[in-house]
N, C-alpha and C positions, 0 to 999 in steps of 0.2 A: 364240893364242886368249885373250882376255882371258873372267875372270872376274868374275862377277858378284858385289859384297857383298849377304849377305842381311839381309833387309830386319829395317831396326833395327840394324844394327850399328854401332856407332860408333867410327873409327881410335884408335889408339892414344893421338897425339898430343891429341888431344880430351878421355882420356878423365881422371876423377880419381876414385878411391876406385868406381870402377866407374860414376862417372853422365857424361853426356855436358857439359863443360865449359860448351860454348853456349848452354845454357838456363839458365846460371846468371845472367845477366845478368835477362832478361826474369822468370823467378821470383823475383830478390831485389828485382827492381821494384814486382812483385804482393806479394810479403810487407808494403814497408815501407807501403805504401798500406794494406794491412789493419789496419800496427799503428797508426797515424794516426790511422783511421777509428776504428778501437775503443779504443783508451789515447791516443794523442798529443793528439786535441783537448782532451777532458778535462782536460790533465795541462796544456796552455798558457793552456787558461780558467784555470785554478788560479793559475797564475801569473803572468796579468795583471791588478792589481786592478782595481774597478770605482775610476771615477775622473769624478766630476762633483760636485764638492766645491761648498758652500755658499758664496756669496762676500757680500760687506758689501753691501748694499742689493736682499738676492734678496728675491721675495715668491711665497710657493705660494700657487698659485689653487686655491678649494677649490670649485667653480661658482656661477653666479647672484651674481657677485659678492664671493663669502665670499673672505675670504684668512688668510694667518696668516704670521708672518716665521720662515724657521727658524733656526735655530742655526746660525752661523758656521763655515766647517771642516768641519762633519758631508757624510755622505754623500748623496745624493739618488738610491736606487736604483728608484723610483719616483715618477712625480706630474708636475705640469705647474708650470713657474713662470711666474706672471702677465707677459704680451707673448708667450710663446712657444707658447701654444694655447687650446684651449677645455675646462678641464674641466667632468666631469657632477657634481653637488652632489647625486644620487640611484645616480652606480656610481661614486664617486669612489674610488680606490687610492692613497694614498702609503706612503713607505717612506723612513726616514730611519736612517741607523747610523755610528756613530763607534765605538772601540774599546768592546766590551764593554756598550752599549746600542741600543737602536732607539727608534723612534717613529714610531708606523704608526698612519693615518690612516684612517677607512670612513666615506662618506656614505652613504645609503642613504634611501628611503620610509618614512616609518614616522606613524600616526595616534596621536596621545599626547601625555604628557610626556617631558621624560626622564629620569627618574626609570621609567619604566616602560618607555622602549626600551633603560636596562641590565638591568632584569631580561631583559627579553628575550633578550638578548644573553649572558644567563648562564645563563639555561633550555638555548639552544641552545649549549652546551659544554659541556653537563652541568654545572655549577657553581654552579650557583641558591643552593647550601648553603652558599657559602662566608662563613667570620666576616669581620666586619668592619665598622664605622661606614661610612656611608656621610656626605660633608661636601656641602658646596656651596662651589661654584668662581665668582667672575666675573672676567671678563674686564677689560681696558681699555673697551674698547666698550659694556661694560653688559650682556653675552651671561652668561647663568646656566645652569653646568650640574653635573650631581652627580657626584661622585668617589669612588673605592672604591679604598686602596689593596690589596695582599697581599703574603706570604712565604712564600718554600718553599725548600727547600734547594737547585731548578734557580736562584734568585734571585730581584728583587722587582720587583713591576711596580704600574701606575697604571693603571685604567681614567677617562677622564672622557667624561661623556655629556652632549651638547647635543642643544637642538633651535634650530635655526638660523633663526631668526627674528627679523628686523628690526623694527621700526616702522611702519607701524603694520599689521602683516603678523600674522596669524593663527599663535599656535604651534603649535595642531595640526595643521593641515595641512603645516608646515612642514617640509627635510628633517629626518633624523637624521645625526649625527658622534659617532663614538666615536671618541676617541683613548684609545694604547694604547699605553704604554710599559714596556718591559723590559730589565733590565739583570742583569750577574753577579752572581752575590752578592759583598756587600760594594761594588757599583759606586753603590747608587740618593743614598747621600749623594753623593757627586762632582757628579751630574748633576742634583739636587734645583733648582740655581738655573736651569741652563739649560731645565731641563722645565716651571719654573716661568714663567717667562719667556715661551717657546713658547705656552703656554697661554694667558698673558694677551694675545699677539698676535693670538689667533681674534676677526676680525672676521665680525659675518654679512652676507646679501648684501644686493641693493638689496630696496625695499621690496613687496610682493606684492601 
């Protein structure tokens, strides 16, 4: 008469530290997949950098024409370069970063000067109080906009505010550009010429 094993039981040879040897296959499948899912991509984004580096003759389109040449080398972790799309010169995003600085770029709508789309732009971060002269910047092109540096022990940054208007194109109606550079501390002399530079590349768009 043959006997029956009761149900669950697992032979001898199967078995280790009491669990059944067989399903260790398919649960250390399900683990590694869990840790992937939850720590592994993370941990491999980390450690591939972002890599769409500036090259000699790029040009960022900043819409309706505007453009500005970036800095050689630096990163392009947002934005459109002119031939390769269509940005909007009213939701524009860029993002520019080399070691230990950025330079980020916002178009947006805005009725004024600008000189009053930075205050704006400091009302809304809470920072309307902050010290500081404010200068005026032009460009190569003729493009005038006002500049506000600061310092803080996270490091130093540069706001500059245009309104992007051509010839013989209306400024108020015109969009807004605030560039927005930040560096480590002790970084903003290193970067002063290339910022400066960036800056005088902003041209605005065609004519309105």
């Amino acid at each position: 008469m043959t006997e029956t094993a009761p149900r669950g039981w697992v032979p001898v040879e199967h078995r280790f530290l009491g669990l059944d040897r067989r399903t260790f296959g398919p649960a250390l499948s399900v683990l590694v997949i869990a840790l992937v899912l939850l720590a592994g991509l993370p941990a491999v984004n980390a450690l591939i950098p972002w890599h769409n580096e500036i090259r000699a003759g790029d040009v960022l389109d900043l819409g309706d024409g505007a453009t500005a040449v970036p800095p050689v080398g630096w990163q392009l972790e947002d934005g459109t370069l002119a031939g390769t799309g269509a940005a909007s010169a009213t939701g524009l995003q860029v993002q520019l970063t080399t070691g230990g600085a950025t330079i980020s770029l916002r178009g947006t709508a805005f009725t004024g000067t600008a000189d009053a789309f930075l205050d704006q732009v400091l009302r809304s971060e809470g920072s309307a109080g902050v010290d500081g002269t404010r200068g005026t910047v032009t460009t190569a092109s003729g493009l005038a906009g006002v500049a506000l540096g600061s310092t803080s022990p996270q490091g130093d940054g540069l706001d500059v505010a245009f309104k992007m208007a051509g010839p013989p194109a209306r400024a108020e109606t015109a969009p807004a550009l605030l560039v927005r550079v930040r560096t480590a501390p002790g970084q903003f002399e290193r970067q002063q010429d290339v910022v400066g530079e960036f800056v005088r590349s902003i041209t605005p768009g065609a004519s309105r």
